[in-house]
C-alpha positions, 0 to 999 in steps of 0.5 A, spaced: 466 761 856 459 759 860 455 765 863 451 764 867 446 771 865 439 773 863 439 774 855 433 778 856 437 782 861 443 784 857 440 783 850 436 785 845 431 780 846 432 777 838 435 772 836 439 772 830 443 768 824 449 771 820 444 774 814 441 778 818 442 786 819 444 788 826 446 795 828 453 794 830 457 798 826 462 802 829 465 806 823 471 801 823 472 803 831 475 810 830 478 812 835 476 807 840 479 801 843 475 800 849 473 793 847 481 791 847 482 795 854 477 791 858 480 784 856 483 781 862 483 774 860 476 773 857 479 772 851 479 764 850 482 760 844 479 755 839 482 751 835 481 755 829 484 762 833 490 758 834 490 756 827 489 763 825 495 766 830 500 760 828 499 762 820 499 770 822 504 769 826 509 765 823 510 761 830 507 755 833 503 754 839 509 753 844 513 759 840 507 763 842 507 761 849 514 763 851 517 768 845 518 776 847 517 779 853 510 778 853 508 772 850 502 772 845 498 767 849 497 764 856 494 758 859 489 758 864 483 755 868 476 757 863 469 752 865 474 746 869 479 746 862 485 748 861 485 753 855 490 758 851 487 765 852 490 772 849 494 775 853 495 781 856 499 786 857 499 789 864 502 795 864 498 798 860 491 795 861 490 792 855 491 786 849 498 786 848 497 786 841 494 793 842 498 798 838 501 804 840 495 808 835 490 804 839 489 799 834 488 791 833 495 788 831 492 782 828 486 784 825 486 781 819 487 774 824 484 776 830 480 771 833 473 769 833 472 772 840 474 778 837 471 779 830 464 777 834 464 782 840 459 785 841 455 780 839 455 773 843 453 766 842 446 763 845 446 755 844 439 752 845 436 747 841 442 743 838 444 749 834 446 756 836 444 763 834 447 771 835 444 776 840 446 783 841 449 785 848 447 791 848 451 794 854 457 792 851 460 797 846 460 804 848 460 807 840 455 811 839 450 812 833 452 805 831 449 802 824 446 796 821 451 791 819 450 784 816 453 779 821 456 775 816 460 782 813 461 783 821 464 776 822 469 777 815 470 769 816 472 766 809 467 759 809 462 761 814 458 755 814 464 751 815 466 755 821 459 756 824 458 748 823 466 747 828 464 752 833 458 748 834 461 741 835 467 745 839 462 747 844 459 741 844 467 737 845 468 742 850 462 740 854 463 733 853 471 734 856 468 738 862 464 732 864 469 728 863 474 732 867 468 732 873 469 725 872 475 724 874 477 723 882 485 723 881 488 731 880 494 727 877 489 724 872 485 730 870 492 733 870 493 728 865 487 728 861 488 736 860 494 735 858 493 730 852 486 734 851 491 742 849 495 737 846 491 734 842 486 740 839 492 746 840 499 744 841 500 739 835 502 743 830 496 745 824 499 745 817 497 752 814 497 751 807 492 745 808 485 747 810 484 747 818 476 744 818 480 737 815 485 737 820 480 739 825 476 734 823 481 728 823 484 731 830 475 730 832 475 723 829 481 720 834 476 721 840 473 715 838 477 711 837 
């Protein structure tokens, strides 16, 4: 999700990358949940998330969509693309995969959005690095943690090298989307665009970046 905000004004000032020691450490969150009750839909979807959730799951994309009375995820508008969000469960004020004992339901799977906070992601220079939204989590007497340890993702560089080129797909999808001067073509494209990326069904027994990797290289073709 783009944010138009001073880092300055909500950060630390520091720039960080994933061998770094940053104080985030929240002693697994006890008692807390209060990063998955101020949700709303701000929690977007990639490709590997979906990868993460189907195979977490055991449901596909569109089972994810319409199964249970509270489906898993939602479609909605993010930056002029029409993207997979977690849902919510409005009753309550929540992620609907917060338990009764105020506890992540897929934490061994919870996307990238998830596992990063209260971390964000700044894009400069043609590569990113962290920052620490220092306003974020209300834990106190946090510990220092490595943000690789923090992140718990199996081939970091892989995922680090896919999260750049996303970031970058996306933007080149919302130019194209700006683009276009007809609602039923930029229906089409968003269309082909989810279907593309997230709908069609990602084989959990292979590995996701080779399939992410033949789904990007069709773009140019």
């Amino acid at each position: 999700m783009i944010r138009e905000v001073d880092i300055d004004e909500i950060s630390d000032g520091r720039r960080y990358r994933s061998q770094d020691m940053v104080k985030i450490g929240c002693a697994d969150c006890s008692g807390c949940s209060e990063c998955c009750r101020k949700v709303d839909d701000t929690i977007i979807l990639d490709p590997y998330d979906i990868y993460e959730l189907t195979r977490g799951l055991g449901a596909g994309f569109d089972e994810l969509l319409t199964q249970g009375s509270i489906p898993a995820i939602v479609l909605g508008m993010a930056d002029g693309l029409l993207l997979p969000h977690l849902n919510i469960d409005k009753e309550i004020g929540a992620c609907r995969f917060l338990n009764k004992d105020g506890r992540c339901g897929i934490h061994n799977f919870r996307p990238g959005f998830c596992r990063l906070y209260p971390l964000g992601r700044i894009y400069e220079n043609g590569g990113f690095s962290y920052f620490l939204q220092v306003y974020e989590c209300p834990y106190p007497n946090k510990t220092k943690v490595k943000i690789r340890k923090w992140l718990g993702i199996e081939n970091l560089p892989a995922y680090e090298s896919f999260v750049l080129e996303w970031h970058d797909i996306l933007a080149a999808a919302r130019k194209e989307t700006a683009a276009i001067t007809s609602e039923s073509e930029t229906a089409k494209y968003m269309t082909a665009f989810l279907k593309r990326f997230y709908q069609d069904p990602y084989d959990p027994s292979q590995s996701f970046y080779d399939q992410f990797n033949r789904r990007k290289s069709s773009l140019d073709q």
